[in-house]
LUMSETOR-529474 format. One record per residue (C-alpha): residue number from 1; residue in one letter; x, y, z. Coordinates in steps of 0.1 Angstrom, whole numbers, plus 5000, padded with zeros to 4 digits. Each point is the difference from the previous one (the first is absolute). Example, Ala and Ser with C-alpha at 12.3 -4.5 7.8 and 13.67 -1.06 7.14 Angstrom:
# residues 2
+-----+------+------+------+------+
: seq : type :    x :    y :    z :
+-----+------+------+------+------+
:   1 :    A : 5123 : 4955 : 5078 :
:   2 :    S : 5014 : 5034 : 4993 :
+-----+------+------+------+------+
# end
This chain:
# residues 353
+-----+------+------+------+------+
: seq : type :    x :    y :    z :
+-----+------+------+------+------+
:   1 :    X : 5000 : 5000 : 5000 :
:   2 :    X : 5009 : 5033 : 4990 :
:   3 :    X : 4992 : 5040 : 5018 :
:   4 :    X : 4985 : 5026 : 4986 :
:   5 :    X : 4984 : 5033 : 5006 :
:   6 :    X : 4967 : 5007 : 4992 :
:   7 :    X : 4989 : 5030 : 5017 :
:   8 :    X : 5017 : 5035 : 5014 :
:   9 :    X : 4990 : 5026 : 5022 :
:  10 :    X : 5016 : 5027 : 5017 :
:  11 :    X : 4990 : 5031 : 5031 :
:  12 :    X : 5021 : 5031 : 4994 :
:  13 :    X : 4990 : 5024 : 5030 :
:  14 :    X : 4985 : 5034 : 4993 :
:  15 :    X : 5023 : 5017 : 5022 :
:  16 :    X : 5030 : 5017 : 4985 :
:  17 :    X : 5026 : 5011 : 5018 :
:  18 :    X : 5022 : 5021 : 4980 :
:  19 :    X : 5039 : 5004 : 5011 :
:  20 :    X : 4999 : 5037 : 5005 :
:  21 :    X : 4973 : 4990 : 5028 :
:  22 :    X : 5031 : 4988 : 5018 :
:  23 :    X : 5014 : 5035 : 5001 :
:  24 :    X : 4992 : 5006 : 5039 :
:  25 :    X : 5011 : 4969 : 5011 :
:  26 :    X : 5029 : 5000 : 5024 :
:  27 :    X : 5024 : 4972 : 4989 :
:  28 :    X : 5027 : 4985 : 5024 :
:  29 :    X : 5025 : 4978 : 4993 :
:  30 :    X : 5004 : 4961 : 5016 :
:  31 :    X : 5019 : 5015 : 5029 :
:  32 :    X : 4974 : 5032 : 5008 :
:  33 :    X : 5026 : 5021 : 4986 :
:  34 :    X : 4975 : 5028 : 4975 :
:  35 :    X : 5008 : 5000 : 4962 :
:  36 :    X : 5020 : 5026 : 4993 :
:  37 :    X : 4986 : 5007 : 4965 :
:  38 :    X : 4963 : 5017 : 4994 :
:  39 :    X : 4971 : 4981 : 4996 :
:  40 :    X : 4998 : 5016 : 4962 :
:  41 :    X : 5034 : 4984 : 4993 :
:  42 :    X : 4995 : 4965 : 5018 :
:  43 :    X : 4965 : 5005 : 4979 :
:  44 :    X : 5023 : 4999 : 4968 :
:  45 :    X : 5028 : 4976 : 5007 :
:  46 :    X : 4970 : 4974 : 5010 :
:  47 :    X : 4984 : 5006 : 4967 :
:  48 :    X : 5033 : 5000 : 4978 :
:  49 :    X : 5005 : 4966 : 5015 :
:  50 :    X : 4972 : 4979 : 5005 :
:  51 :    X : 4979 : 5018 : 4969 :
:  52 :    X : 4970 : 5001 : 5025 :
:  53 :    X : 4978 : 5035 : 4997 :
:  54 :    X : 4970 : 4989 : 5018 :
:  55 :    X : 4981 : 4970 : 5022 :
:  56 :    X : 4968 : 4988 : 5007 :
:  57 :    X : 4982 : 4995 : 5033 :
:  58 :    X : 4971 : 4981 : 5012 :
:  59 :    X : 4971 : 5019 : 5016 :
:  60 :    X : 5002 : 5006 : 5036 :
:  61 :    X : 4969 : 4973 : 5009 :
:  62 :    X : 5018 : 4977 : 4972 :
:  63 :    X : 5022 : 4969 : 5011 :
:  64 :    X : 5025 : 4978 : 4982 :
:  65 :    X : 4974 : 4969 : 5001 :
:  66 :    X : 4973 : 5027 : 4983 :
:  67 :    X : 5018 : 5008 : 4971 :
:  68 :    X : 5012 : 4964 : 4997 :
:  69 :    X : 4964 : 4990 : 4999 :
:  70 :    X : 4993 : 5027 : 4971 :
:  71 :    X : 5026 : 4990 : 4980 :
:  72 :    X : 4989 : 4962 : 5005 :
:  73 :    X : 4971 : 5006 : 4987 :
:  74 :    X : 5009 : 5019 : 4971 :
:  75 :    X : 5021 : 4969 : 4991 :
:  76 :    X : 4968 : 4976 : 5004 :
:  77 :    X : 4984 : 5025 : 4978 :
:  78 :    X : 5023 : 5002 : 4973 :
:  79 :    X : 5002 : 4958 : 5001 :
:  80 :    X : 4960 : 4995 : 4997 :
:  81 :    X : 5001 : 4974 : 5028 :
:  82 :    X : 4982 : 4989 : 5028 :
:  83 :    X : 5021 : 5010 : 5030 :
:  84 :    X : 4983 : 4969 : 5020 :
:  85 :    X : 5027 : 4975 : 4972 :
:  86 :    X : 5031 : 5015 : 5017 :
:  87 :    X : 5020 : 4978 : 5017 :
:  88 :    X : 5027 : 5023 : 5022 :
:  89 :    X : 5002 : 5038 : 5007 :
:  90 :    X : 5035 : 5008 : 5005 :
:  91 :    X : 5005 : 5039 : 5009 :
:  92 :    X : 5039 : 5010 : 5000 :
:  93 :    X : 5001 : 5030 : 5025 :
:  94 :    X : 5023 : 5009 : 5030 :
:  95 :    X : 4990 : 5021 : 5024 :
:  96 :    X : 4960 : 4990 : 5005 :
:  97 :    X : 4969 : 5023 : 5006 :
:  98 :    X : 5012 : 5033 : 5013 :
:  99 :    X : 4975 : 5022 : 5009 :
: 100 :    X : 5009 : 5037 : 4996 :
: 101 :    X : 5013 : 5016 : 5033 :
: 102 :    X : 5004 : 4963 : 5013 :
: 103 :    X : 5035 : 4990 : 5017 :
: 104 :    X : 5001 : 4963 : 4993 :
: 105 :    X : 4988 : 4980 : 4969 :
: 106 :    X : 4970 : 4977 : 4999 :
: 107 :    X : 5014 : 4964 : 4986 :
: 108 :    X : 4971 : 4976 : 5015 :
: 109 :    X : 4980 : 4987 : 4982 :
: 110 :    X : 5020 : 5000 : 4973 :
: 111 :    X : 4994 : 5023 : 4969 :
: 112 :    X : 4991 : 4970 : 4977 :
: 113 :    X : 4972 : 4992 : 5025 :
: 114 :    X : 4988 : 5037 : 4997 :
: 115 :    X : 4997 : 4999 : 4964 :
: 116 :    X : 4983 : 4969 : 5001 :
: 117 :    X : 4978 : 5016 : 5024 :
: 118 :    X : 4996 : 5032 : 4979 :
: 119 :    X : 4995 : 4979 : 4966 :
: 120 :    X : 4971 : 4983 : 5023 :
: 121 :    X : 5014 : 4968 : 4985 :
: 122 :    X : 4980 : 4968 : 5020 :
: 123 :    X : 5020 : 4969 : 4984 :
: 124 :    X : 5021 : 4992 : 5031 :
: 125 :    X : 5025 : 4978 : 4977 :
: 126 :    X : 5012 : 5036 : 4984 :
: 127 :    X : 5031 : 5000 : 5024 :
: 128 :    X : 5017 : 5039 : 5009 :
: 129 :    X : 5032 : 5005 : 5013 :
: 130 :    X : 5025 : 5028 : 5003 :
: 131 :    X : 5036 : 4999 : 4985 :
: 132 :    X : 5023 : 5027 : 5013 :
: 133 :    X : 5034 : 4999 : 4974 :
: 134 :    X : 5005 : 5038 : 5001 :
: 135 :    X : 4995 : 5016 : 4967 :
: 136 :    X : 5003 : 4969 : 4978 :
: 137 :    X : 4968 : 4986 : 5018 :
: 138 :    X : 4980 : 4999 : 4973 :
: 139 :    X : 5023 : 4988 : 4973 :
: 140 :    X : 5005 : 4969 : 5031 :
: 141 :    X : 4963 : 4995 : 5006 :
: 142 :    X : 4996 : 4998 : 4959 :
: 143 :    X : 5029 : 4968 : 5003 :
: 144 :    X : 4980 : 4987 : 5031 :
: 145 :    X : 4971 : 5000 : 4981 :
: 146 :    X : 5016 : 4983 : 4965 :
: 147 :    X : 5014 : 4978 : 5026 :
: 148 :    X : 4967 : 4987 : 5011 :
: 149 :    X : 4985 : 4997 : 4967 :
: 150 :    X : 5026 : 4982 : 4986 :
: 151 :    X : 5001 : 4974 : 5037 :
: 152 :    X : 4963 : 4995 : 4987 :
: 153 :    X : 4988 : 5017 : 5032 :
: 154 :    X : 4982 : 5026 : 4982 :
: 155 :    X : 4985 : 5013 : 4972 :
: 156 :    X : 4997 : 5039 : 5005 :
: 157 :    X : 5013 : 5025 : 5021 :
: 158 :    X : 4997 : 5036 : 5009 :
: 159 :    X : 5032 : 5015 : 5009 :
: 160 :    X : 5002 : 5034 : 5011 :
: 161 :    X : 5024 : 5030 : 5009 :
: 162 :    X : 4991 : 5028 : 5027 :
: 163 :    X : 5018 : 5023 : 5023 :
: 164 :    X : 4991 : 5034 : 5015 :
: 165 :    X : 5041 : 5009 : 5009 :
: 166 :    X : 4983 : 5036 : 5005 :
: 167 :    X : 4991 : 4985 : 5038 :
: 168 :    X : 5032 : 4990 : 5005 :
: 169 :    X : 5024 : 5032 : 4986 :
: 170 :    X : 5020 : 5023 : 5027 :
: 171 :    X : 4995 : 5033 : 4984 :
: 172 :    X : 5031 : 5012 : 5021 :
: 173 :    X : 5022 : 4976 : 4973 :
: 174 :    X : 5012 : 5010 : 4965 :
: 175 :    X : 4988 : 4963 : 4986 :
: 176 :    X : 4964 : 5008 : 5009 :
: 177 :    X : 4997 : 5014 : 4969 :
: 178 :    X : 5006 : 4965 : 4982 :
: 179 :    X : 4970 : 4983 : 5010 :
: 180 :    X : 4961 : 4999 : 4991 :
: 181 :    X : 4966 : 4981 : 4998 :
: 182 :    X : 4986 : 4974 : 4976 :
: 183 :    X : 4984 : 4963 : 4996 :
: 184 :    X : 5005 : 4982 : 4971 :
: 185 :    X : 4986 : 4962 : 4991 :
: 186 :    X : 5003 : 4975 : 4975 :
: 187 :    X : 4973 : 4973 : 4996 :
: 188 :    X : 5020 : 4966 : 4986 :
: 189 :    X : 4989 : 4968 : 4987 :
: 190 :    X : 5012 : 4966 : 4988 :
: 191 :    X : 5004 : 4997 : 4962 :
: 192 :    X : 5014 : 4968 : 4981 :
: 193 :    X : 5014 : 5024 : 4977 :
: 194 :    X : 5038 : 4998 : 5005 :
: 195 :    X : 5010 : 5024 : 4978 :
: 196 :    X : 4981 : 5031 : 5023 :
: 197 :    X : 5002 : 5007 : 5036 :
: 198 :    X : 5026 : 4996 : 5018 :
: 199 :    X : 5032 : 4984 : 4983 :
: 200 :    X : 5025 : 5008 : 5030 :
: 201 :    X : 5008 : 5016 : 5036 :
: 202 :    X : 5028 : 5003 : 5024 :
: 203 :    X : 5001 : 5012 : 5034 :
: 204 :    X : 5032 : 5009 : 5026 :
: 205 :    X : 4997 : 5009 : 5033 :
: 206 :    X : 5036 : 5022 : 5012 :
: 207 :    X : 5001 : 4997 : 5040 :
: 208 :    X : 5035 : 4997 : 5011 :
: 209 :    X : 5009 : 5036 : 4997 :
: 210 :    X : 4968 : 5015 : 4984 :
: 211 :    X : 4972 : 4992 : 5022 :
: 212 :    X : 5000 : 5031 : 5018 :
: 213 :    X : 5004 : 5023 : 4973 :
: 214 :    X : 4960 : 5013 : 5003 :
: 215 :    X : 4988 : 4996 : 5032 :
: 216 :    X : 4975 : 5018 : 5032 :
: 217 :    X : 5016 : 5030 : 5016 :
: 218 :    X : 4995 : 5027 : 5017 :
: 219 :    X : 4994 : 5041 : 4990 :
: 220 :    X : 5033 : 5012 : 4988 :
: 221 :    X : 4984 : 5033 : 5020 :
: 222 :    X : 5013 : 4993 : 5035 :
: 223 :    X : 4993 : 5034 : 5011 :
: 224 :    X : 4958 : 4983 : 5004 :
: 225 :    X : 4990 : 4962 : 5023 :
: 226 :    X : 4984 : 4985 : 4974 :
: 227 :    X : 4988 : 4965 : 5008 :
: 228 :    X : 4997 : 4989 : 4962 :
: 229 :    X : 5021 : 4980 : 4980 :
: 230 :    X : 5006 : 5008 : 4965 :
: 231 :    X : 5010 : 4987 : 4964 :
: 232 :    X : 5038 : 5006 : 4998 :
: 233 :    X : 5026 : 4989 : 4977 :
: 234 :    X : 5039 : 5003 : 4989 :
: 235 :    X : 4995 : 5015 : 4964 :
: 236 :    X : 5034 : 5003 : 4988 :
: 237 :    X : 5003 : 4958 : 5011 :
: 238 :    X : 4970 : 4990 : 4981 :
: 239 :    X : 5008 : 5018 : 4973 :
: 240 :    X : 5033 : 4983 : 4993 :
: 241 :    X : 4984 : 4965 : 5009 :
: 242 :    X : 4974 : 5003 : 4977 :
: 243 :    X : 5024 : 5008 : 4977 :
: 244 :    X : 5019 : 4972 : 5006 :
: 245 :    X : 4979 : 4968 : 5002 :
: 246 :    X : 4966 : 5012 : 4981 :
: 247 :    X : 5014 : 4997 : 4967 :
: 248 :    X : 5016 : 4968 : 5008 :
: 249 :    X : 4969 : 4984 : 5011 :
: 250 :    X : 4976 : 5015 : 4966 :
: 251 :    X : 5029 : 4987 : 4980 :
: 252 :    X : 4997 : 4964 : 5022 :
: 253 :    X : 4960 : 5003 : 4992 :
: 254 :    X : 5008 : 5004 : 4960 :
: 255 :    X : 5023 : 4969 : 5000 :
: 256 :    X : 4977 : 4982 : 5020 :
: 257 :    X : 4975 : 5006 : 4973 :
: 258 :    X : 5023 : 4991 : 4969 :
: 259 :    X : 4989 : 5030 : 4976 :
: 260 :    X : 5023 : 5029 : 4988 :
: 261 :    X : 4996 : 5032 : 5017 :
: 262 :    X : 4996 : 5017 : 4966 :
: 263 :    X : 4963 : 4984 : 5007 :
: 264 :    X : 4991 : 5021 : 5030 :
: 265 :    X : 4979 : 5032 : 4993 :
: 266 :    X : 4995 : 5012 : 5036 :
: 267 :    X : 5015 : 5000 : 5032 :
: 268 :    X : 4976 : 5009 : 5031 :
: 269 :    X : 5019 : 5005 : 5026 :
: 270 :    X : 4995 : 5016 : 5041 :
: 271 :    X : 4998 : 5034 : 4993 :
: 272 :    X : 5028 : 5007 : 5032 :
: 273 :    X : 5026 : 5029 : 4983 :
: 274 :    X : 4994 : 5014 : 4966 :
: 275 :    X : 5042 : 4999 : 4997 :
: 276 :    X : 5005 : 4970 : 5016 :
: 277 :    X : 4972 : 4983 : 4979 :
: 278 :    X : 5018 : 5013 : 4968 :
: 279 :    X : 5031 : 4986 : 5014 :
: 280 :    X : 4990 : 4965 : 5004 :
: 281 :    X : 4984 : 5001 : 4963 :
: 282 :    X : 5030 : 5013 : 4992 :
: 283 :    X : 5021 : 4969 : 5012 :
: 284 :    X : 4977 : 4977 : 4994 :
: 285 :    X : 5008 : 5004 : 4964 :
: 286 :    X : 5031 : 5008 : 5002 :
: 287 :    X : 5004 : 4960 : 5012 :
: 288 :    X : 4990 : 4994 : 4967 :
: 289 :    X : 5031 : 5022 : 4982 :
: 290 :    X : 4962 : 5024 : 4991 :
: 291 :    X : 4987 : 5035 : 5004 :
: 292 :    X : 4966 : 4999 : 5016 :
: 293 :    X : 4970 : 5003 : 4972 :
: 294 :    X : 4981 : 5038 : 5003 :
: 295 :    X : 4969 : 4993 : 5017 :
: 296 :    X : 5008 : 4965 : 5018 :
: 297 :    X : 4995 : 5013 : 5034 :
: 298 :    X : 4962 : 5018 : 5009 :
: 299 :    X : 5007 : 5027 : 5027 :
: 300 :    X : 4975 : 5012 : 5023 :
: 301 :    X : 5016 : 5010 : 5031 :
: 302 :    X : 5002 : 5037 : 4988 :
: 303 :    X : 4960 : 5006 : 5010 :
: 304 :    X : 4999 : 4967 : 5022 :
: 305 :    X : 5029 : 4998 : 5020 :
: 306 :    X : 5007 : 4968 : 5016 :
: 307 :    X : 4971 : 4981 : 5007 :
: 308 :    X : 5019 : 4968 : 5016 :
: 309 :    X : 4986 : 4968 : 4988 :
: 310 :    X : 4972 : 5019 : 4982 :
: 311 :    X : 5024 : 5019 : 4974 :
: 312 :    X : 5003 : 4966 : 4974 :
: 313 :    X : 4967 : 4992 : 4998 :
: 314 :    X : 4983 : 5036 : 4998 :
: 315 :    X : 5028 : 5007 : 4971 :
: 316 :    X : 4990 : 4967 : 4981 :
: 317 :    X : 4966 : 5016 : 5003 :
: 318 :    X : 5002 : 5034 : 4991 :
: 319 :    X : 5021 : 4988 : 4965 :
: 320 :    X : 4972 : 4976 : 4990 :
: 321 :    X : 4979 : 5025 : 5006 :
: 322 :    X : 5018 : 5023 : 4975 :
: 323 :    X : 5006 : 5026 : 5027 :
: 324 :    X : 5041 : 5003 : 4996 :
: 325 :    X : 5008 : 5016 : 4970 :
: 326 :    X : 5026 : 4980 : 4975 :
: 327 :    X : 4990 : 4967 : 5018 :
: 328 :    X : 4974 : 4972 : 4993 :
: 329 :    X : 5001 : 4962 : 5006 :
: 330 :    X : 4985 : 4974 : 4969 :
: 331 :    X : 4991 : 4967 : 4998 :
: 332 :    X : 5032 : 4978 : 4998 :
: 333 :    X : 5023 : 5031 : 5016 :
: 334 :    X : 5024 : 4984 : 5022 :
: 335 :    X : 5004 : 5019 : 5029 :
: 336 :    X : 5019 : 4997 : 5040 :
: 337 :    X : 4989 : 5016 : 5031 :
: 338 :    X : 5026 : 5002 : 5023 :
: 339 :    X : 5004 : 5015 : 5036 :
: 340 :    X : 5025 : 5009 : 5027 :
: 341 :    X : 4994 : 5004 : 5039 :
: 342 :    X : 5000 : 4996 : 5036 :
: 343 :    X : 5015 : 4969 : 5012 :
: 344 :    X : 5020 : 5002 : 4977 :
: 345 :    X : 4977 : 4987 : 4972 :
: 346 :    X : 5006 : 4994 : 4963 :
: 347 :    X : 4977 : 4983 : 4977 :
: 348 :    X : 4990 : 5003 : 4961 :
: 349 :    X : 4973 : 4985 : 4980 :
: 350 :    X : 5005 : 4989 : 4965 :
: 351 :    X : 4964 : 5005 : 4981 :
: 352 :    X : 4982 : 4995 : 4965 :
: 353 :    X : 4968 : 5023 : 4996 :
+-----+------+------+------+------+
# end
């Protein structure tokens, strides 16, 4: 048995939070010590380097298992199929139901279970479960999924990626900019078409030095007791790790796959760093002695910014939806999704449309 995908949906929040509205933040650095530059010039270095202009934000009565739900049932939508035949719910998130103003996430039951409950699904057989991978959660629950289609232990899946990181920002560090809301989902199916769906994956998990490279912290604002913990990561590490091993493992899926990379029409990949994402495109090509194709990568983080695990699938969605100029996805179009993340995670999915 074979995997394939027969029905997208996405949830791009109204709110938009443009980077000038960062202009009367007060930045600090790791160590409390205040940024030395103005906000107008941190502003335009961010921008310059990770190409991101503005993000989205859920509504303040909005939760990360809400707009999972919405774009769940956008997918079901888009498939034409009784959401009673689905056999798992797998939602990739990391950081649970936070409400707004709330100190702690809200991880029990788990986000699956809400969805189920939202869908008002009754078959008790429809199994939902959480996966928490980072970013590349939903390019992993996507493998899960293939994986239990092809064990014979199901026949359709809905796979979903959702994350409010506006809940979980300090607005007192630079990298708060970085981050935003979405919820993206995929509704997959066994085929006994081997020549569609998926054709190859890999996945690495780096622990021995890298496991700590995003993490909980503290306010880089010690000046304030604040009792809240907070997304927090070491940028310049990531950068150069991503750089590093996520070429070798898309170049590991390709040969995996047996075709010639002069096949491959798109690559979606987590939309993390507009310059580091050019830079592993960059490589990845250059592993093949080739210049990277104009067009091969779609780019959305510019009006997005980094959704987490919800960045893949809401790009795959907005390109078949002819919403990114230059870019469009046919029948036949070979195509990979990869992702980089917390953990450190690394995973890439070979795919014919």
């Amino acid at each position: 048995m074979g995997t394939k995908i027969i029905g997208v949906g996405s949830y791009i929040p109204e709110g938009v939070a443009k980077n000038e509205d960062f202009g009367n933040h007060d930045f600090f650095n790791e160590d409390g010590s205040k940024f030395s530059s103005e906000n107008d010039v941190i502003i335009e270095k961010f921008k310059a380097i990770t190409g991101i202009a503005e993000r989205r934000y859920i509504k303040e009565e909005l939760v990360t298992s809400d707009i999972a739900t919405i774009a769940a049932q956008r997918a079901i939508d888009a498939a034409g199929i009784d959401k009673e035949s689905l056999d798992y719910i797998i939602v990739a998130q990391n950081y649970g139901d936070v409400k707004h103003g709330d100190l702690q996430s809200d991880t029990v039951p788990s986000l699956a279970s809400r969805v189920k409950n939202k869908l008002r699904i009754q078959n008790p057989y429809c199994v939902g479960y959480d996966i928490l991978f980072g970013c590349p959660g939903w390019v992993e629950g996507m493998i899960q999924a293939h994986a239990f289609i092809k064990a014979g232990m199901a026949k359709r899946c809905l796979v979903i990626g959702a994350e409010a990181l506006s809940r979980v920002v300090d607005p007192h560090d630079r990298d708060s900019m970085i981050y935003s809301d979405g919820a993206g989902a995929t509704l997959v199916e066994a085929t006994d078409d081997n020549d569609t769906g998926f054709l190859a994956h890999k996945t690495a998990t780096f622990t021995y030095d890298e496991a700590n490279f995003i993490y909980f912290g503290e306010t880089n604002n010690q000046e304030i007791t604040d009792r809240r913990r907070y997304i927090k990561m070491y940028g310049r590490k990531i950068y150069n790790f991503a750089l590093t091993h996520v070429p070798d493992a898309m170049k590991a899926t390709m040969e995996q796959s047996g075709i010639n990379i002069s096949e491959l029409k798109k690559v979606f990949i987590h939309q993390a760093n507009e310059k580091m994402d050019e830079a592993i495109i960059k490589r990845f090509y250059k592993l093949y002695d080739m210049e990277a194709p104009e067009f091969i990568m779609p780019m959305s983080i510019n009006t997005l910014g980094n959704s987490s695990v919800a960045t893949v699938p809401t790009l795959y969605d907005l390109v078949l939806q002819g919403k990114l100029a230059n870019h469009e996805v046919n029948k036949g179009d070979l195509i990979m999704f990869a992702s980089v993340g917390a953990g450190m995670n690394i995973n890439a999915i070979l795919y014919r449309v």
